[in-house]
N, C-alpha and C positions, 0 to 999 in steps of 0.2 A: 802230073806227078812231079815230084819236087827230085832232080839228080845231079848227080854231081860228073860234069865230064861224059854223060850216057851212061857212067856205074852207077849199080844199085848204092842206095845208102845204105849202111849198116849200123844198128846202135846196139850197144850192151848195157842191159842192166843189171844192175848186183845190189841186195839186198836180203835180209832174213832173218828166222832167229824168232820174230813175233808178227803178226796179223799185220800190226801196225807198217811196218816196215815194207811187208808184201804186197798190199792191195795200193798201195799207193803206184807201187811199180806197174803193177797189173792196170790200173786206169789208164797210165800214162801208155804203157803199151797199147793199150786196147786205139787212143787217143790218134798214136802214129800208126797204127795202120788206118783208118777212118780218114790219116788226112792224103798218104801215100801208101797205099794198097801192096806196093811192090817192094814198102822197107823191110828188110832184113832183121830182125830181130834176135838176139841169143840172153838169154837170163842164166846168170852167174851165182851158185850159193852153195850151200853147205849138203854136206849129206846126210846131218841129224837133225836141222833146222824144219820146219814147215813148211816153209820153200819147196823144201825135195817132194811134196804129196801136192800143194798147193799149184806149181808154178805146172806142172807138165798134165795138169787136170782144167789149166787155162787154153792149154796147146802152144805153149812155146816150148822151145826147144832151149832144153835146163842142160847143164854142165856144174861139177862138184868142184872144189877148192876146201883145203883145209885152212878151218881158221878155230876164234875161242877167245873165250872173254877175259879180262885182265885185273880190273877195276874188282875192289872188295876181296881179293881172290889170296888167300896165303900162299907165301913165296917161290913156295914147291910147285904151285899152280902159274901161277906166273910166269915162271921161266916154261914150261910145260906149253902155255899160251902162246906165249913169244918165239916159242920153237915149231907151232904150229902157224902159228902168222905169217911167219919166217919161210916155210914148205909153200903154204898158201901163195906168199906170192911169186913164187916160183911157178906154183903152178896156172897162175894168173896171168905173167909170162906169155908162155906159153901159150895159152887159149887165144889170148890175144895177138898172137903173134899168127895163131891158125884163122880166125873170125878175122882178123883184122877192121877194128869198127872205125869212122870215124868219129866217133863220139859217144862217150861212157856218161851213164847216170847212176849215181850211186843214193841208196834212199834209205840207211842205217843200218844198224845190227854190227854184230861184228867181223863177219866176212867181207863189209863196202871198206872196210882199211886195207888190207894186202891190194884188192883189187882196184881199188883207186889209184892206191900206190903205185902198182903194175905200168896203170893209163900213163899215171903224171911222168912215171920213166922213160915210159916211150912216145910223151909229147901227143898223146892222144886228148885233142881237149877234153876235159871230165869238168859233171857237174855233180852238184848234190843235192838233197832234196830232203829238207829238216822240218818232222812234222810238229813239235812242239816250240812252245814259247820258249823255252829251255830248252836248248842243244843237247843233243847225247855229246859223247867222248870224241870218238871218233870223227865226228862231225865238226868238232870246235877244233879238232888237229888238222885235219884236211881242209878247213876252206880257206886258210893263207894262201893253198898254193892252186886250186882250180879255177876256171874258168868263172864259177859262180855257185853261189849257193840259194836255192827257192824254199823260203819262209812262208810260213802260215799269216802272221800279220805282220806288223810295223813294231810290235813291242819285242820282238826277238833281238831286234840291231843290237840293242843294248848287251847283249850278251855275245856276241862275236868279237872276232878284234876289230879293231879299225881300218886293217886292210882287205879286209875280206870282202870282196863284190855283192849283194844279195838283191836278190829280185822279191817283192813283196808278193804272192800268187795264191797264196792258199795255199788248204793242201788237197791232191788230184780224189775226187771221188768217180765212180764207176756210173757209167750213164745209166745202166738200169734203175740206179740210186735216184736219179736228177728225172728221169722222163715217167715213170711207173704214177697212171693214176688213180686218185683216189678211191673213186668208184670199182676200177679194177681190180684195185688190192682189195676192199670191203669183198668183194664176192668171192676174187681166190682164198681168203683166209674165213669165208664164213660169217664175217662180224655184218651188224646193224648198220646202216648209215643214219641213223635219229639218234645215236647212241654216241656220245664222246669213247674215245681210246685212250686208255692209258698203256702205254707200252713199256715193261720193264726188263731190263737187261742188266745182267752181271757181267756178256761178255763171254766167249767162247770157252772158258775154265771155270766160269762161274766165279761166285762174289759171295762169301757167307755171311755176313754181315749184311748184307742188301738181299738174300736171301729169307734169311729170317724175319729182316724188319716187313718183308710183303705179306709173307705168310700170316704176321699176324692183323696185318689189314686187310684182305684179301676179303671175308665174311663179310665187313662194311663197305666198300667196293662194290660185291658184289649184289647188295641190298638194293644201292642205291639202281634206279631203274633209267637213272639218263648215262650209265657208263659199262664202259668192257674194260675187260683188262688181257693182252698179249703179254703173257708171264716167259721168259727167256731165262732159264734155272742154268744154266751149263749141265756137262754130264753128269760131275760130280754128285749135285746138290737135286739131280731129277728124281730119283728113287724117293729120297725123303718128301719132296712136294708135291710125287703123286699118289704116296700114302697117306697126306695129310689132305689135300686137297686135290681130287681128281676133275676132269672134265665134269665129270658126271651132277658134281657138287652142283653145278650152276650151270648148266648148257645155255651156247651159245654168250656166257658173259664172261666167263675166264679161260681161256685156253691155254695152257701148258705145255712148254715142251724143252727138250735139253738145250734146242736150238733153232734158232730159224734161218736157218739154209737160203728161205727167200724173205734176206732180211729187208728186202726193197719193198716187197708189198707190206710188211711191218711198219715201216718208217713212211712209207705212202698212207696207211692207214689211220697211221699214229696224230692226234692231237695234243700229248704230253709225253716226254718222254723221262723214266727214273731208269738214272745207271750210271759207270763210272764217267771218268774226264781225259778218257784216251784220247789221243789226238785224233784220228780217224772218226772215233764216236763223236765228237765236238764238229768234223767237218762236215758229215753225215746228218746231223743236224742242222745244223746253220742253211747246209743248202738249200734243204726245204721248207728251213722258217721256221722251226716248233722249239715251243720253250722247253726249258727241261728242269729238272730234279737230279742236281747232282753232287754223285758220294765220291770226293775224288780217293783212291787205294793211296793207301801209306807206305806200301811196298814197292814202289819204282825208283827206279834212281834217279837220284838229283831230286825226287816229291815233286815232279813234273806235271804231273797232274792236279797236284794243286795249283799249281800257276796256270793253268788252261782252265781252271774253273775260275779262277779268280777275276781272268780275263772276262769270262761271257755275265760275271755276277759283277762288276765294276761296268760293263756295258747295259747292263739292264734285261739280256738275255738267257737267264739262269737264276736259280737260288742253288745254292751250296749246303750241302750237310755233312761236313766234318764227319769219318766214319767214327771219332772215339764220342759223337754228341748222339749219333745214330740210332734210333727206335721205332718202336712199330706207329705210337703218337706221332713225335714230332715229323716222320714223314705224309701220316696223314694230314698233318696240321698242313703242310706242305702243298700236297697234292690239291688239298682243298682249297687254299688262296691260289690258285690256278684254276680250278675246276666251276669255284664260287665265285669269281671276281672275272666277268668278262673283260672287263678294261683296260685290267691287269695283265690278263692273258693279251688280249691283243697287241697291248702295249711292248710285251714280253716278245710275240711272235715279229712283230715290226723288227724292232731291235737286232733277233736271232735273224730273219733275213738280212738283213746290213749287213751283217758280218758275214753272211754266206759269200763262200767263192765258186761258186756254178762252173766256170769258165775253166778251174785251175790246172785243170791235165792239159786242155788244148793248148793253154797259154802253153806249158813248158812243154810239151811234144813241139808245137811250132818253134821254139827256141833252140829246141835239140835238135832239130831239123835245118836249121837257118845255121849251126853253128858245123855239122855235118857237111851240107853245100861247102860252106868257106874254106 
């Protein structure tokens, strides 16, 4: 076990707000206990964020901090945010002052500002952990002054300043993601192994436009006798696509559901994957090598998700469908030079492995570990 002086080490993470932001945390946790069993852990986040349900259903031990977002936000909100930032890191302070870690990781949203801020005050080295090719806000302020910031590729630098430290590592995916195999997942989820999987997700909120466009392929899909389909509707959009098409339509070749909870055996199962260009979704991918079909959402900030699809469709690892080009055709046309084109697909698959980062939680748990020790 890795200590410093005979003390336990202790690390703090803070992030939330979205998926994205969480489970990256949660890898990396998962990562340093796996390498030092006796580290100390405390997760730092909001009390209306995902975080607060997510992070204490992991089993770490979660603490709240007031914070709130600033960007886009009329003026009245702003000052409102800033007055909340402001409390935040106060109460940040504080935590810190009770945990006393040696070494903070912060992985986006808006709560990782007050609390990072907190660290760099009290000279507590902090890092950060930026899952897109495009930096959030918060991210691009804070890495002048941390210890270091962990990027998904090589094409991020470009958008930092020039002083900012960065480690190239990926971004951290959850082992059950990386170890879950194929055969195991085909049998937990029911499906064929003689049968290709197309596995489609809109993402925990769901996607309507990526909704619709399956719905109306779904019949043809489901004809064809060499393919499944793993349909991922979110909550929202389940009611309407099991009115329209239930299990029953097709057993055993389309299964439906608002979500999949074990999205490991999904993405285990999966030989093509249709859905947005989150950054977690793209690392989740890559790791296990499958091409994909992707609709990056026109609603995130900065359209960050179009530059993370652009990346894997400039690699050879994706084709892209612009949601305003998006229909029920042209993603079939899609699906099927993947489906019809072995070469293509391998080629596709080669590629998306390359840019998988398997390794990337352990790399930055042993980093935050190594900088803990010092």
């Amino acid at each position: 076990m890795l200590r410093q002086g005979g003390r336990t080490l202790r690390v703090l993470l803070t992030g939330g707000g979205t998926g994205g932001h969480i489970y990256p945390a949660l890898a990396v946790a998962e990562e340093l206990k796996r390498i030092d069993p006796g580290v100390e852990i405390l997760y730092v986040g909001t009390a209306r964020g995902l975080e607060a349900d997510i992070v204490p259903r992991a089993g770490l031990p979660f603490r709240v901090v007031s914070s709130a977002g600033l960007l886009g936000k009329s003026p009245l909100r702003v000052l409102t945010g800033l007055a909340r930032a402001g409390k935040g890191f106060w109460e940040a302070m504080a935590i810190l002052g009770e945990f006393r870690p040696q070494v903070v990781l912060g992985t986006g949203g808006y709560v990782s500002g007050p609390v990072v801020l907190a660290a760099l005050f009290r000279r507590i080295p902090s890092f950060l952990q930026e899952q897109n090719v495009f930096p959030g806000f918060t991210n691009r302020v804070l890495s002048r002054y941390v210890a270091g910031v962990f990027v998904p590729f090589a094409e991020a630098r470009r958008h930092f300043p020039a002083t900012a430290r960065l480690f190239i590592t990926g971004n951290p995916v959850r082992r059950q993601v990386l170890e879950r195999g194929r055969g195991e997942a085909q049998r937990a989820l029911g499906l064929s192994p003689q049968r290709k999987t197309v596995y489609i997700v809109g993402g925990s909120r769901g996607a309507k436009r990526v909704v619709q466009a399956a719905l109306t392929i779904l019949p043809e899909l489901a004809r064809r006798p060499d393919v499944q389909v793993l349909f991922s509707t979110g909550a929202e959009y389940f009611p309407e696509v099991a009115e329209k098409w239930g299990e029953g339509a097709a057993p055993n070749k389309v299964i439906c559901r608002p979500f999949f909870y074990d999205a490991e055996n999904a993405l285990a199962a999966a030989d093509v994957v249709v859905g947005r260009a989150g950054a977690m979704t793209i690392a989740e991918i890559t790791a296990r090598g499958l091409p994909a079909v992707l609709i990056p959402s026109p609603n995130v900030a900065n359209d960050h998700q179009t530059k993370n699809a652009a990346l894997l469709a400039e690699k050879g690892a994706a084709l892209v469908l612009p949601e305003a080009e998006l229909s029920g055709p042209r993603l079939l046309d899609a699906l099927s030079a993947l489906l019809d084109q072995p070469d293509r697909y391998h080629k596709m698959a080669e590629q998306s492995r390359k840019m998988g980062r398997p390794d990337a939680a352990a790399t930055i748990a042993r980093r935050l570990l190594e900088a803990a020790r010092r």
